[in-house]
Each structure stands twice: as structure tokens, then as C-alpha cells.
N, CA, C and O atoms as a MOPAC input file, in Angstrom:
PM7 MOZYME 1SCF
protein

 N      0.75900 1   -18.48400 1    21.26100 1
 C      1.49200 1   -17.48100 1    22.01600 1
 C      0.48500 1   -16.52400 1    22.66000 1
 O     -0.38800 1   -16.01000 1    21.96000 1
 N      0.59100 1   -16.23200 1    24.15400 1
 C     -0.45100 1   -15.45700 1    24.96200 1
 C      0.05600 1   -13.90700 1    24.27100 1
 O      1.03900 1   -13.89000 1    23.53000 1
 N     -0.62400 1   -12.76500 1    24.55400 1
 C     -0.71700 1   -11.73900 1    24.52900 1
 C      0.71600 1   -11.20200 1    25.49700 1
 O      1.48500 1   -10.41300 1    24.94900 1
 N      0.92400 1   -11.52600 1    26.49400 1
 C      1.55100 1   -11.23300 1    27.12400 1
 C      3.23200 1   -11.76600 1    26.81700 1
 O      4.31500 1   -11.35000 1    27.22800 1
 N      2.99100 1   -12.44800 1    26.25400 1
 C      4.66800 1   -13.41900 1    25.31300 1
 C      4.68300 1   -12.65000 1    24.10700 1
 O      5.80700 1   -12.45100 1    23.64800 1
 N      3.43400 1   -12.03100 1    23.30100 1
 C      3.62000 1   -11.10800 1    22.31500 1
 C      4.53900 1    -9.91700 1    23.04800 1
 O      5.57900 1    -9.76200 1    22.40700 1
 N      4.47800 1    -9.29600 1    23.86100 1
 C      4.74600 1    -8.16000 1    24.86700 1
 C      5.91500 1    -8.16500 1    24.95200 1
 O      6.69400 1    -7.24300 1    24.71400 1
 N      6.17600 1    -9.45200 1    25.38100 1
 C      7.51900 1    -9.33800 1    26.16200 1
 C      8.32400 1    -9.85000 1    25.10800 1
 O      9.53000 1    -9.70400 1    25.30500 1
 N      7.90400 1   -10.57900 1    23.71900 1
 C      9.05700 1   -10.88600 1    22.64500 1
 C      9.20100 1    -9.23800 1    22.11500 1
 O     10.31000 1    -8.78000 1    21.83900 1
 N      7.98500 1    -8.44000 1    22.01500 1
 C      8.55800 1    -6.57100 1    21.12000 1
 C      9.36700 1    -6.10700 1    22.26700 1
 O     10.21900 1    -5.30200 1    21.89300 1
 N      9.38700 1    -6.30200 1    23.32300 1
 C     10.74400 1    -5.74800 1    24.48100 1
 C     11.63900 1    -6.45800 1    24.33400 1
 O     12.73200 1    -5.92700 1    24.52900 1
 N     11.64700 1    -7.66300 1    24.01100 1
 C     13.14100 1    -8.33400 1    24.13300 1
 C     14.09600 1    -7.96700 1    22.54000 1
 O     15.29300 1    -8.06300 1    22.26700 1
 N     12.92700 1    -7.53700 1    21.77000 1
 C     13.45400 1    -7.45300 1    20.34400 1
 C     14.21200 1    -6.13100 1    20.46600 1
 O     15.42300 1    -6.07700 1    20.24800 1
 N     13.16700 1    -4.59700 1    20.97200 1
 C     13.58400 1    -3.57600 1    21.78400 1
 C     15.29100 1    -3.85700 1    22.17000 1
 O     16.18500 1    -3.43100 1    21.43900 1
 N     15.55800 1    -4.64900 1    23.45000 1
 C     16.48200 1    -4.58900 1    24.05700 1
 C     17.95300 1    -5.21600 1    22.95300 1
 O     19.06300 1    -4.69000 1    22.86900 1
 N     17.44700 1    -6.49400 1    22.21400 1
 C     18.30400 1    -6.68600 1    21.49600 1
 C     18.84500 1    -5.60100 1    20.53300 1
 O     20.07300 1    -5.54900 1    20.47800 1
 N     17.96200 1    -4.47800 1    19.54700 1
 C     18.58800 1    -3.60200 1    18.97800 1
 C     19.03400 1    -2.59600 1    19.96700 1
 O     19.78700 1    -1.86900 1    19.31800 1
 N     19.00800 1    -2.38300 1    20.55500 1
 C     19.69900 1    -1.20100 1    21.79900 1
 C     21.09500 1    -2.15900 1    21.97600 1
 O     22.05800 1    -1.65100 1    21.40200 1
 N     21.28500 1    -2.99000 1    22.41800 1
 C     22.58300 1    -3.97300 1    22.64100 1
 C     23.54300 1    -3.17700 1    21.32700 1
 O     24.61400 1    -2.57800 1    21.41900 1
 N     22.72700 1    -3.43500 1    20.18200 1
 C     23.57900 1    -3.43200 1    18.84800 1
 C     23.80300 1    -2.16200 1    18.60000 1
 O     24.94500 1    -1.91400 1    18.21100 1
 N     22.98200 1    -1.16400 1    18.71400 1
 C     23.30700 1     0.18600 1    18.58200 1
 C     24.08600 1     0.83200 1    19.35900 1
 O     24.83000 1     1.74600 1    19.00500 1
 N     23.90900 1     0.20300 1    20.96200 1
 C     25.39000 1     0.38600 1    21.81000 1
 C     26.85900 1     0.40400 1    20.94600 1
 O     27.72900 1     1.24700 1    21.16400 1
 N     26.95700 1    -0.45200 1    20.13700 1
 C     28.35300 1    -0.68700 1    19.77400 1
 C     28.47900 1    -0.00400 1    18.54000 1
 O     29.30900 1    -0.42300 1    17.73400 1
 N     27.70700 1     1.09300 1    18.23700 1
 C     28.38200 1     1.92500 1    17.16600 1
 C     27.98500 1     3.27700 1    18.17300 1
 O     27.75000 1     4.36300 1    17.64200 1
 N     27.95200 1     3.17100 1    19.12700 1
 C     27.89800 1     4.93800 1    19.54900 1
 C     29.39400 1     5.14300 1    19.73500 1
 O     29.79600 1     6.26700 1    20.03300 1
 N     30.42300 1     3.92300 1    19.54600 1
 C     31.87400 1     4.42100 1    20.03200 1
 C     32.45100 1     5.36500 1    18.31700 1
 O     33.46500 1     6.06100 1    18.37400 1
 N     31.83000 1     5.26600 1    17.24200 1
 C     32.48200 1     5.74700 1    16.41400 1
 C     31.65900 1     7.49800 1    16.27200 1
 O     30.61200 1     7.94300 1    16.74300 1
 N     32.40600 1     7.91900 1    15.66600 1
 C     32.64300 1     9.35900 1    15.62100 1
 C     31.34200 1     9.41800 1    14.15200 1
 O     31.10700 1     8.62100 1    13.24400 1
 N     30.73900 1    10.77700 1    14.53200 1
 C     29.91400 1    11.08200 1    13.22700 1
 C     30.60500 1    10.71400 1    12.01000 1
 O     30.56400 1     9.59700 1    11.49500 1
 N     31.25400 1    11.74000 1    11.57400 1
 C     32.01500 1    11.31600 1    10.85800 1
 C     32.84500 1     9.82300 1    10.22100 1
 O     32.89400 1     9.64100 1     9.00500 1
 N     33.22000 1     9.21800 1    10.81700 1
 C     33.83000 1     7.83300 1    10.94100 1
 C     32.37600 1     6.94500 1    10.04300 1
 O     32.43700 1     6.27300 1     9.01400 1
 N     31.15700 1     7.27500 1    10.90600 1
 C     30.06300 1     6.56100 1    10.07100 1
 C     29.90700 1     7.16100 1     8.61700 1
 O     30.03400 1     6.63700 1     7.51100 1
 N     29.60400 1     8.37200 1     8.98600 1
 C     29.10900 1     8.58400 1     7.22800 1
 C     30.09800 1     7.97200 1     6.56600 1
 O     29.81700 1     6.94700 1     5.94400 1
 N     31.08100 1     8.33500 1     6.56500 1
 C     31.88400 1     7.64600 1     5.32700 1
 C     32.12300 1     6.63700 1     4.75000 1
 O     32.55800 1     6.40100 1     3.62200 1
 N     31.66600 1     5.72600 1     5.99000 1
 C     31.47400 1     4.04000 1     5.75800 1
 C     30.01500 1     3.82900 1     5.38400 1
 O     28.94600 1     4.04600 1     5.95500 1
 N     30.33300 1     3.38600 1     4.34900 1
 C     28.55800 1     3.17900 1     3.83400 1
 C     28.02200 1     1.89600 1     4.29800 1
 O     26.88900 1     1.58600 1     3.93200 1
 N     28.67300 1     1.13300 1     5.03300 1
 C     28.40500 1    -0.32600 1     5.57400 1
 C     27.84600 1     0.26800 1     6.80900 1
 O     26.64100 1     0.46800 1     6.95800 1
 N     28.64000 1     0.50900 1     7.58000 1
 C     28.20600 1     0.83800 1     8.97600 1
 C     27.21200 1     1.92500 1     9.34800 1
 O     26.47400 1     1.86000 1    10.33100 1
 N     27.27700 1     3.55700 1     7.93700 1
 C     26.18200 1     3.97700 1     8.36900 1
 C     24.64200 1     3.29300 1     7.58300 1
 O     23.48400 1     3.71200 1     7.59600 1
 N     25.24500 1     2.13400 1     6.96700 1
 C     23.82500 1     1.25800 1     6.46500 1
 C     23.28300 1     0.84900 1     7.81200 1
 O     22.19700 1     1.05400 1     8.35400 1
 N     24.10400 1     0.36600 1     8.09400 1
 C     23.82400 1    -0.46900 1     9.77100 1
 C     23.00700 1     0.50400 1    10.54600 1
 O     21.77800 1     0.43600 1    10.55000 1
 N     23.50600 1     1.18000 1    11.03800 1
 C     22.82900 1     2.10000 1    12.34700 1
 C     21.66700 1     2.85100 1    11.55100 1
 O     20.89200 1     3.46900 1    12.28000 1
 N     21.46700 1     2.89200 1    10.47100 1
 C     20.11800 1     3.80100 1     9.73300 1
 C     19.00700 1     2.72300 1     9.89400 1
 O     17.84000 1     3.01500 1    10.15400 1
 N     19.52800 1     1.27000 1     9.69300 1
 C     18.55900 1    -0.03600 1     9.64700 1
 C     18.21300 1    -0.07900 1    11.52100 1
 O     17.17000 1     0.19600 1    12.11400 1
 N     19.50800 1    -0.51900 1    12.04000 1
 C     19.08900 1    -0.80300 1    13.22700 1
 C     18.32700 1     0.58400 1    14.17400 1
 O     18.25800 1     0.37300 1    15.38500 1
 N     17.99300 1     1.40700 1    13.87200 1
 C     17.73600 1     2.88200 1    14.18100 1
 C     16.22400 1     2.13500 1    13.97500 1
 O     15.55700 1     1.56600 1    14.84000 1
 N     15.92700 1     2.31700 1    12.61900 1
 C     14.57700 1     1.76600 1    12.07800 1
 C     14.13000 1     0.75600 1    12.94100 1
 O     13.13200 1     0.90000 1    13.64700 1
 N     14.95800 1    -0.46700 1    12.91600 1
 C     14.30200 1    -1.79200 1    13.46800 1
 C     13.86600 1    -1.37300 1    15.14100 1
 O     12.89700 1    -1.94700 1    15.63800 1
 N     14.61300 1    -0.38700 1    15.91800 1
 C     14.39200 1    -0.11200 1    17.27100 1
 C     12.99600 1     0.50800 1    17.03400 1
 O     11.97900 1    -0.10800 1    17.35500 1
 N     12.95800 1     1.75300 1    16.46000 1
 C     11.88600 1     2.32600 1    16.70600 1
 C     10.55800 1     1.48900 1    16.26600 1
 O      9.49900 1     1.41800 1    16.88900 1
 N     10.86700 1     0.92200 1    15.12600 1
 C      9.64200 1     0.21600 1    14.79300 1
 C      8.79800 1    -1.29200 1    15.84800 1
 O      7.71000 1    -1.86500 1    15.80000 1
 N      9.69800 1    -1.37700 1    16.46300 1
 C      9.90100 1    -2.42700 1    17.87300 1
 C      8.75100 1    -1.68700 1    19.18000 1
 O      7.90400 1    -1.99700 1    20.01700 1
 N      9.52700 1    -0.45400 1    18.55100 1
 C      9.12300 1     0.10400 1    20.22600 1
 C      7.47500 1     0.95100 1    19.55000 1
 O      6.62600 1     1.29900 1    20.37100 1
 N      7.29000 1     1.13200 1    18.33600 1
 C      5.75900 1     0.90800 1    17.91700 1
 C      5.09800 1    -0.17200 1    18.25800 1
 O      4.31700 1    -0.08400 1    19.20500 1
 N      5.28000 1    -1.59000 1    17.47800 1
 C      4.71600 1    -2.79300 1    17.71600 1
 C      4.14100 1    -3.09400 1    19.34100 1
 O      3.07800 1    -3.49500 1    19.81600 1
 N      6.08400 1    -2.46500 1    20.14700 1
 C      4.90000 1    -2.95600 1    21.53100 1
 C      4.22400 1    -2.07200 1    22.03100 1
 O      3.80500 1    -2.33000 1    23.15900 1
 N      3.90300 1    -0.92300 1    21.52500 1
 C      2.52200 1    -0.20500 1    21.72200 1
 C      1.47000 1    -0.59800 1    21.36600 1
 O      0.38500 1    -0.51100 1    21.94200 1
 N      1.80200 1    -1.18700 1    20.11400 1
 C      0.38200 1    -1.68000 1    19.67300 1
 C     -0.07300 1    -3.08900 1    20.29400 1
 O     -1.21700 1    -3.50000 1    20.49100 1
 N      1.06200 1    -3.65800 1    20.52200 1
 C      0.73100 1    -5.03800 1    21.50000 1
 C     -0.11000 1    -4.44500 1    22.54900 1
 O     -1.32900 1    -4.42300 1    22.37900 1
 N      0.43100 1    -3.95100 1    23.64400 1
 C      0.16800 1    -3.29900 1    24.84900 1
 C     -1.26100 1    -2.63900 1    24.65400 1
 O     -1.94700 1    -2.60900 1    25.67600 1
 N     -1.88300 1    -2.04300 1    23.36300 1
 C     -3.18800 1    -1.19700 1    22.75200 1
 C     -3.68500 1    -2.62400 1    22.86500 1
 O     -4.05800 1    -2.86300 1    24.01400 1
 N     -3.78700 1    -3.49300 1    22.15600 1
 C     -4.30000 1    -4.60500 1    22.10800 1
 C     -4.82900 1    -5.22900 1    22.78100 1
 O     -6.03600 1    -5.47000 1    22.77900 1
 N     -3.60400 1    -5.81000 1    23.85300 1
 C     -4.22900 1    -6.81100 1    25.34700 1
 C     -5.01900 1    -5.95600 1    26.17500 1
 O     -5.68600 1    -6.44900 1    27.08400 1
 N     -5.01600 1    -4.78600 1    25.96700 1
 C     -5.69400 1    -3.64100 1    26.69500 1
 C     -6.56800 1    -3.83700 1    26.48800 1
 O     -7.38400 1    -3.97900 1    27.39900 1
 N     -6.95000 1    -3.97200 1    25.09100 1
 C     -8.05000 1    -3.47900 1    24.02900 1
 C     -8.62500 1    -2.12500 1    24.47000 1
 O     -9.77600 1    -1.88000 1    24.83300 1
 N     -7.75000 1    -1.43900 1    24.37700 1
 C     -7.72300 1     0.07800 1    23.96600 1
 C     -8.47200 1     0.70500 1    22.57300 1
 O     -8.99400 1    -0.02900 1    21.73400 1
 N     -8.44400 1     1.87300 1    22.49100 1
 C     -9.13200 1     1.89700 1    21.08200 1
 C     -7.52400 1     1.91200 1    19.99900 1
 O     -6.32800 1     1.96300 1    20.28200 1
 N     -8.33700 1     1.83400 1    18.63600 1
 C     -6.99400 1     1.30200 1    17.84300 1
 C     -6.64000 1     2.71400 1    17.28000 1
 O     -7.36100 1     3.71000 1    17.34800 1
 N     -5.59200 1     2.63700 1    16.79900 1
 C     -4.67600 1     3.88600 1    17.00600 1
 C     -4.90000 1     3.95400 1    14.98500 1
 O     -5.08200 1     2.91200 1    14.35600 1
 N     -4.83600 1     5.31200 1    14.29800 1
 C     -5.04300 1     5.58200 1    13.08800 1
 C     -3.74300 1     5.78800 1    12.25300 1
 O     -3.73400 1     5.54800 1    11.04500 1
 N     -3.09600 1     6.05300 1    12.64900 1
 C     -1.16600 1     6.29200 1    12.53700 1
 C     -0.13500 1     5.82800 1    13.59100 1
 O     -0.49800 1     5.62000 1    14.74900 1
 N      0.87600 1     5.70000 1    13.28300 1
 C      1.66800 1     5.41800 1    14.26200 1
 C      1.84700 1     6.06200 1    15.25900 1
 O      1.62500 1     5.55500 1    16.35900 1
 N      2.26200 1     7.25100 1    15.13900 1
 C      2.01700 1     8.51500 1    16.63200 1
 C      0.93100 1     8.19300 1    17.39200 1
 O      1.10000 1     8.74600 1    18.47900 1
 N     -0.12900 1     7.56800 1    17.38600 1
 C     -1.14900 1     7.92500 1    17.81800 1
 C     -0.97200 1     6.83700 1    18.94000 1
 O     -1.51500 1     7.00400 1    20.03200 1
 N     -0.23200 1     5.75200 1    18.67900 1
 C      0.01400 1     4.51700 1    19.66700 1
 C      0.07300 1     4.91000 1    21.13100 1
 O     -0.52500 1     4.51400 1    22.13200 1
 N      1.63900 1     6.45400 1    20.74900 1
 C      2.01900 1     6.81300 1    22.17800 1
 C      0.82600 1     7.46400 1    22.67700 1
 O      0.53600 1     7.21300 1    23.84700 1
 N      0.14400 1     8.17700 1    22.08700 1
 C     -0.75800 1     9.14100 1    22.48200 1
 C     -1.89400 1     8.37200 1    23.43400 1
 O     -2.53300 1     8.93000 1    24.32700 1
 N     -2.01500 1     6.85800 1    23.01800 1
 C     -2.98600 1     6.46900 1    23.28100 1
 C     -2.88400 1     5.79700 1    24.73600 1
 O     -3.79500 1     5.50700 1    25.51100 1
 N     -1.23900 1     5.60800 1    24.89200 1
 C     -0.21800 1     4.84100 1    26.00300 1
 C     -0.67900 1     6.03300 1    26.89400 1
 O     -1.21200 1     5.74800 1    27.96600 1
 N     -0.52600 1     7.31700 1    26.56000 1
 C     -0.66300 1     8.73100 1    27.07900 1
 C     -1.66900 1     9.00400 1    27.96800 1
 O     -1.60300 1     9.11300 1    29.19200 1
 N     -2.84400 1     9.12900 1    27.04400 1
 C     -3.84100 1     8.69600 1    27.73200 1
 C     -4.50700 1     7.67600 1    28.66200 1
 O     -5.46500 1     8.07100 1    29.32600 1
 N     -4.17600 1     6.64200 1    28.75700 1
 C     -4.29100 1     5.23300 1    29.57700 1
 C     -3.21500 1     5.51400 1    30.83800 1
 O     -3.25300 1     4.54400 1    31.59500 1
 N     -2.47200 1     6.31600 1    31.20200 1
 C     -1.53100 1     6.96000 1    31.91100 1
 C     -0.42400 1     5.92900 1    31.99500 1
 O      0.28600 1     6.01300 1    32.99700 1
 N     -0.12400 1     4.88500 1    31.04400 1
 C      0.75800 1     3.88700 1    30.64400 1
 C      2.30000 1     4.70200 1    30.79400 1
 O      3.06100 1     4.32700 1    31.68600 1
 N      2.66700 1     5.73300 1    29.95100 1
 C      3.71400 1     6.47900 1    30.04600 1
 C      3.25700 1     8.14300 1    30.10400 1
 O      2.21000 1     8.71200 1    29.79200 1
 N      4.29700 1     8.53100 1    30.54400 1
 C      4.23500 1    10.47100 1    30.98000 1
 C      3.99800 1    11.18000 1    29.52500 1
 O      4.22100 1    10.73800 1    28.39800 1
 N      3.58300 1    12.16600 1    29.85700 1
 C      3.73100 1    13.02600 1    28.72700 1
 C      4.94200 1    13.32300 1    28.10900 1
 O      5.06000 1    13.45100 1    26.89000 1
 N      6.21300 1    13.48200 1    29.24300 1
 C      7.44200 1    14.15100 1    28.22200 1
 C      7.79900 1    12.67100 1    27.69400 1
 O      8.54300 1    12.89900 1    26.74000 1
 N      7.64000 1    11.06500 1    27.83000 1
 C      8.41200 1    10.26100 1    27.20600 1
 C      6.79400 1    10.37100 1    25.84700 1
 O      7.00400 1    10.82500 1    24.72200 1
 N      5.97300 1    10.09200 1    26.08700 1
 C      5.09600 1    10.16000 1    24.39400 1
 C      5.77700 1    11.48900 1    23.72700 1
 O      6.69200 1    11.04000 1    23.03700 1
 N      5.76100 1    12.98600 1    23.60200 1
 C      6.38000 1    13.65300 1    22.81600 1
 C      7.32200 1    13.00400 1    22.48400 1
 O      7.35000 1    12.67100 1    21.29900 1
 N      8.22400 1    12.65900 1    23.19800 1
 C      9.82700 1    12.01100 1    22.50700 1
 C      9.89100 1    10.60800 1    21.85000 1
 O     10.79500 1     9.91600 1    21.38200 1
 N      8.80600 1    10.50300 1    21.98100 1
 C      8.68100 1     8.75700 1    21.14900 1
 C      7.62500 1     9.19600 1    19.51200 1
 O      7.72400 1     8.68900 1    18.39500 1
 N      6.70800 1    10.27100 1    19.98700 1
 C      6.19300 1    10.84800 1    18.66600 1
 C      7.19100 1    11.00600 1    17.83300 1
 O      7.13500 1    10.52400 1    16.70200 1
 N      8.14800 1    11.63800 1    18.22500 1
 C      9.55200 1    12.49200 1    17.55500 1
 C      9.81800 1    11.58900 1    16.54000 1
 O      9.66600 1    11.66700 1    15.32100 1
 N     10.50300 1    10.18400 1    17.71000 1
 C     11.01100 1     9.47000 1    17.18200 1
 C     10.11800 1     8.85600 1    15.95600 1
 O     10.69400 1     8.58300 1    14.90300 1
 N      8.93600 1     8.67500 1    16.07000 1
 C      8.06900 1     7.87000 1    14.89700 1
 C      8.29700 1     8.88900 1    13.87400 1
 O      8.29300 1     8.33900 1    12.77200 1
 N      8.52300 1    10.33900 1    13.77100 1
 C      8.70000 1    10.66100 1    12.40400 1
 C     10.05300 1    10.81300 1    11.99100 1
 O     10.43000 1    11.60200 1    11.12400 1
 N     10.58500 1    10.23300 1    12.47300 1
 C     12.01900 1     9.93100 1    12.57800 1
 C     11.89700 1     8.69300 1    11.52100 1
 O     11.95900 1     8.68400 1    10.29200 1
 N     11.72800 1     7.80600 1    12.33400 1
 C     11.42100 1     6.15700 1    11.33300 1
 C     10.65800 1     6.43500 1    10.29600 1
 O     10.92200 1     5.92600 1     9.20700 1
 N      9.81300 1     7.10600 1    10.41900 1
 C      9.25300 1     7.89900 1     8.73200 1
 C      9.52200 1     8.50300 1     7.39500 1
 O      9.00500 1     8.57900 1     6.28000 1
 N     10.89200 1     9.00900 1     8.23900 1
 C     11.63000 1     9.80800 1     6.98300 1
 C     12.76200 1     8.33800 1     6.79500 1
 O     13.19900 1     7.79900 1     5.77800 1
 N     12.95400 1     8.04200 1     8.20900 1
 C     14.26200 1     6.61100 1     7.38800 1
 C     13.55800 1     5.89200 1     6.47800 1
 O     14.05000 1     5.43900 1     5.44400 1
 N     12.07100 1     5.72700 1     6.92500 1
 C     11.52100 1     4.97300 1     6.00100 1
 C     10.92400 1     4.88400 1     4.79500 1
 O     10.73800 1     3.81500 1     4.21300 1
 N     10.58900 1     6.03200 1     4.35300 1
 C     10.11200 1     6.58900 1     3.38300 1
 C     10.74300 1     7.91800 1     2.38400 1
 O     10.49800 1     8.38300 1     1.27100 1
 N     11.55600 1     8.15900 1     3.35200 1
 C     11.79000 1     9.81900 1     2.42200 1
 C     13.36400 1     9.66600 1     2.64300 1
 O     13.88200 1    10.52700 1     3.35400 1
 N     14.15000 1     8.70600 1     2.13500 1
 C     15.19500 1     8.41500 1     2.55800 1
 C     16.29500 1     9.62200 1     2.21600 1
 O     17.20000 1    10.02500 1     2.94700 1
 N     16.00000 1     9.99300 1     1.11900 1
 C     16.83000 1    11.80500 1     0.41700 1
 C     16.75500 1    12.61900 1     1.19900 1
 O     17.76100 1    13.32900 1     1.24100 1
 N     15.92900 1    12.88700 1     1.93400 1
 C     15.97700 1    13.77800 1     3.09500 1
 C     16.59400 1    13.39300 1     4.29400 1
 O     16.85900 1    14.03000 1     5.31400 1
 N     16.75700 1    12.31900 1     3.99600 1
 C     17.84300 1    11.91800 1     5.62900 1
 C     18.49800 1    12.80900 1     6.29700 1
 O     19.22600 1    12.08100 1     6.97200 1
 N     18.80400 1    14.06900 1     6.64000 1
 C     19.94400 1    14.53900 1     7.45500 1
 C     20.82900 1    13.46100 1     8.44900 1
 O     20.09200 1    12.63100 1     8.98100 1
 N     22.01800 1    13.34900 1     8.73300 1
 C     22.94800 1    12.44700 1     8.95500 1
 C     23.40500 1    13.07100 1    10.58800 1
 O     23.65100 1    12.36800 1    11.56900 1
 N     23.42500 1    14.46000 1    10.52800 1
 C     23.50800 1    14.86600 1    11.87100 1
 C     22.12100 1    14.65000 1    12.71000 1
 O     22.30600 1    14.33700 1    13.88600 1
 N     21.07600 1    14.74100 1    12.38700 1
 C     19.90100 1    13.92700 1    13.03200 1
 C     20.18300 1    12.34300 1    13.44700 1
 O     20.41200 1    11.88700 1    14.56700 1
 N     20.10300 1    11.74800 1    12.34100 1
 C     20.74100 1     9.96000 1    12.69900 1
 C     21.59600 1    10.08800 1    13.63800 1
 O     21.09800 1     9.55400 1    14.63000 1
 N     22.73100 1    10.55100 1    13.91000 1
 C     23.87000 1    10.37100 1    14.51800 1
 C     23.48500 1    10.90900 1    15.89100 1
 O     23.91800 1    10.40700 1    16.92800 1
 N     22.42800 1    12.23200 1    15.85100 1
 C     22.14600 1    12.74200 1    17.43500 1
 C     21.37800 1    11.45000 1    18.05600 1
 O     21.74400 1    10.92200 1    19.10600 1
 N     20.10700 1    10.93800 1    17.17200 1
 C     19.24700 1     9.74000 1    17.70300 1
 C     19.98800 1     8.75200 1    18.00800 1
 O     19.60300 1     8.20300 1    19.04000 1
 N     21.13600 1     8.17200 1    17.41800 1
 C     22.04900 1     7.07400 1    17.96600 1
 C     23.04800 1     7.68100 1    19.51700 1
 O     23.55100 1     6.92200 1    20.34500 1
 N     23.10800 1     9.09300 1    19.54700 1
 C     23.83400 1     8.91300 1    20.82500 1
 C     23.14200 1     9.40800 1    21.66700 1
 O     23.43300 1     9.13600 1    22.83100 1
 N     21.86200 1    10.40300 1    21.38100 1
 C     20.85700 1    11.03500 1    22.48000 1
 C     20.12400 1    10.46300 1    22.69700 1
 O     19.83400 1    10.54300 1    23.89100 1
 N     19.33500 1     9.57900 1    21.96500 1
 C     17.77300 1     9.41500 1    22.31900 1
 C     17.56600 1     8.15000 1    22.14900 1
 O     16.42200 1     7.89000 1    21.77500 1
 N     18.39600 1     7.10000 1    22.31500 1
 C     17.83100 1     5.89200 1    22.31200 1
 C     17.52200 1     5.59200 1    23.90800 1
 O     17.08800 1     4.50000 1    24.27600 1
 N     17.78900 1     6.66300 1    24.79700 1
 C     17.36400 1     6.09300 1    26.19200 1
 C     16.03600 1     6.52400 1    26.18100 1
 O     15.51300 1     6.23500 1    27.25700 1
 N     15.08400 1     7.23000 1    25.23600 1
 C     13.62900 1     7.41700 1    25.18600 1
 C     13.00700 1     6.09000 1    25.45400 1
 O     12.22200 1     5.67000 1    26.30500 1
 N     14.06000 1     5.21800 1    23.72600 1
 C     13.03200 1     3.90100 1    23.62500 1
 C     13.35500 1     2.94200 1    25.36600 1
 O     12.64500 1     2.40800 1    26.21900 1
 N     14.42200 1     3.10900 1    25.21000 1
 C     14.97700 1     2.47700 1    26.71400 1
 C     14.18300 1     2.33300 1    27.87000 1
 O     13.87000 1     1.28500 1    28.43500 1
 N     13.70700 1     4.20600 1    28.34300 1
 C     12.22800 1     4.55400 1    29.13900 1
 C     11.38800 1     3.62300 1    28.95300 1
 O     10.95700 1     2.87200 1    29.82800 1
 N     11.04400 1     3.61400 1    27.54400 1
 C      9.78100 1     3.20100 1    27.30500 1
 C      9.54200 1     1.58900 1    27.52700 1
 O      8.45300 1     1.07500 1    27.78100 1
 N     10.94800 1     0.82200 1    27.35700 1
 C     11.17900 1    -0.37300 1    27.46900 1
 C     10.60300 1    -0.87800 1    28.81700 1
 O      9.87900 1    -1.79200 1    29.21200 1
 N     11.25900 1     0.12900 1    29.30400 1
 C     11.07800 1    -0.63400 1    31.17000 1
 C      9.73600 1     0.01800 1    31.76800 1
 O      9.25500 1    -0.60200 1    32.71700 1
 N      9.08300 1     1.14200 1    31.36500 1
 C      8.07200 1     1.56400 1    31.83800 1
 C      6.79500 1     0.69100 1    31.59000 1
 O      5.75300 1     0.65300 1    32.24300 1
 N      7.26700 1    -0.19800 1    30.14700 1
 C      6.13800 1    -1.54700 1    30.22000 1
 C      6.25800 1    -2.72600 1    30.72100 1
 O      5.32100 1    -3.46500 1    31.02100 1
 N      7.91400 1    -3.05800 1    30.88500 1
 C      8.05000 1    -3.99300 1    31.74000 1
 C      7.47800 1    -4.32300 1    33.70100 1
 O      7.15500 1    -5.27100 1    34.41700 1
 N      7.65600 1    -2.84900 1    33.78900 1
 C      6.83600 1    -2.38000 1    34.65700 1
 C      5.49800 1    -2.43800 1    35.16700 1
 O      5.04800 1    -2.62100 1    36.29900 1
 N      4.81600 1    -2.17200 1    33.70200 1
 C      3.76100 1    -2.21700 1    34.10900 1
 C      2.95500 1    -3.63000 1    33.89300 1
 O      1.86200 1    -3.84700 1    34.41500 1
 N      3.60800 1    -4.50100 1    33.10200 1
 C      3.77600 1    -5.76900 1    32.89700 1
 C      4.30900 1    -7.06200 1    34.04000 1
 O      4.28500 1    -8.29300 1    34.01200 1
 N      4.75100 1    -6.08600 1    34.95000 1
 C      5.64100 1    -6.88400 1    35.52600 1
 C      6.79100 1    -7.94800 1    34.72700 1
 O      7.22000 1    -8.88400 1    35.40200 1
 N      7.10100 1    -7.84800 1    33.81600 1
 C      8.18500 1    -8.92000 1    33.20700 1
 C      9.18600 1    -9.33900 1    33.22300 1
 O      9.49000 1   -10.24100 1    32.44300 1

């Protein structure tokens, strides 16, 4: 598999969890928490997006051969610098990585009104970010 099929499988993976997270922005905050199935779902598929939209940074760091990034934040920073994406979409993709941090690690601290804003506000960050490499990819 070329470098560039690495690329474009972390965008297509990208686009597939955005598809899926589409179809729970119709339920109500509420409506999720209470269902422990469904807010299992959107806490996982939340995770699996953002962690997608890491990977193809680090793909993209890679075929570059950019320098390698020390934490996850540092991916966008590094996209940042290479003038790959703007400054206001890296802040909002930083965000998001400590976002996937606490889903991922510090799960007790979850706040639920956070989850629920990232499922209806800010998945058009990763979205940006989707097409701003397709872009620059041409794909």
C-alpha cells in the first residue's frame, strides 16, 4: 500500500464515522444519556473520528517526512506550520485531541454536555480538516 492509499484509507475512515455520527445528532441530549447503548455509541464513535483524523496527520507528517510529532496535539501544530491547515482549524482540532483524551483515558470525568456539544458543533472541524487534505492531496 503507497503512502498516499495510507492517506486516503484515514479520510475515508474519517468520512465513514461522520456518516455514523450524522445519525445520532437527531436525538436530543437527553434522549442519549439515558440510553446507555447509544450514548456508548457516540462516546466510541466520537473517539474513533478523532483518532482517524490524528492518524491522517500523522500519515500526511510522514509522506511529508516532516519532523515527528511528540504528542498528539503536536500533529496539528506541525500541519500548522507546513501551512497544510489555518491556524483557527489546528486550535480546534488541538481541542478536540484533548477531548479524545479524556474519552480515552479519564473516562469519570466525562462531562456529557461536552460530548453532546462535540457531536452537534464540532464535528465540521474534523470535516474541514477532511477536505483540506483531500485538497491538498488532490483525492
Amino acid at each position: 500500500m503507497t503512502s498516499i492509499d495510507i492517506i486516503e484509507n484515514k479520510r475515508s475512515a474519517i468520512e465513514k464515522y461522520l456518516k455514523i455520527l450524522k445519525t445520532y445528532k437527531k436525538y436530543s441530549q437527553k434522549i442519549i444519556k439515558q440510553n446507555v447503548t447509544l450514548k456508548g455509541a457516540v462516546e466510541r464513535y466520537l473517539y474513533l473520528v478523532i483518532q482517524s483524523a490524528i492518524d491522517l496527520a500523522e500519515a500526511v507528517i510522514s509522506f511529508k517526512n516532516l519532523r515527528k510529532p511528540t504528542e498528539y496535539r503536536e500533529t496539528f501544530e506541525i500541519l500548522f506550520e507546513e501551512h497544510l491547515i489555518p491556524n483557527s482549524l489546528k486550535e480546534k482540532l488541538i481541542k478536540m485531541t484533548g477531548f479524545r483524551n479524556v474519552v480515552a483515558h479519564d473516562y469519570t470525568k466525562l462531562d456529557f454536555a461536552v460530548v453532546y456539544n462535540v457531536l452537534k458543533n464540532r464535528l465540521v472541524d474534523i470535516q474541514q480538516f477532511s477536505v483540506a487534505i483531500k485538497k491538498q492531496f488532490k483525492l
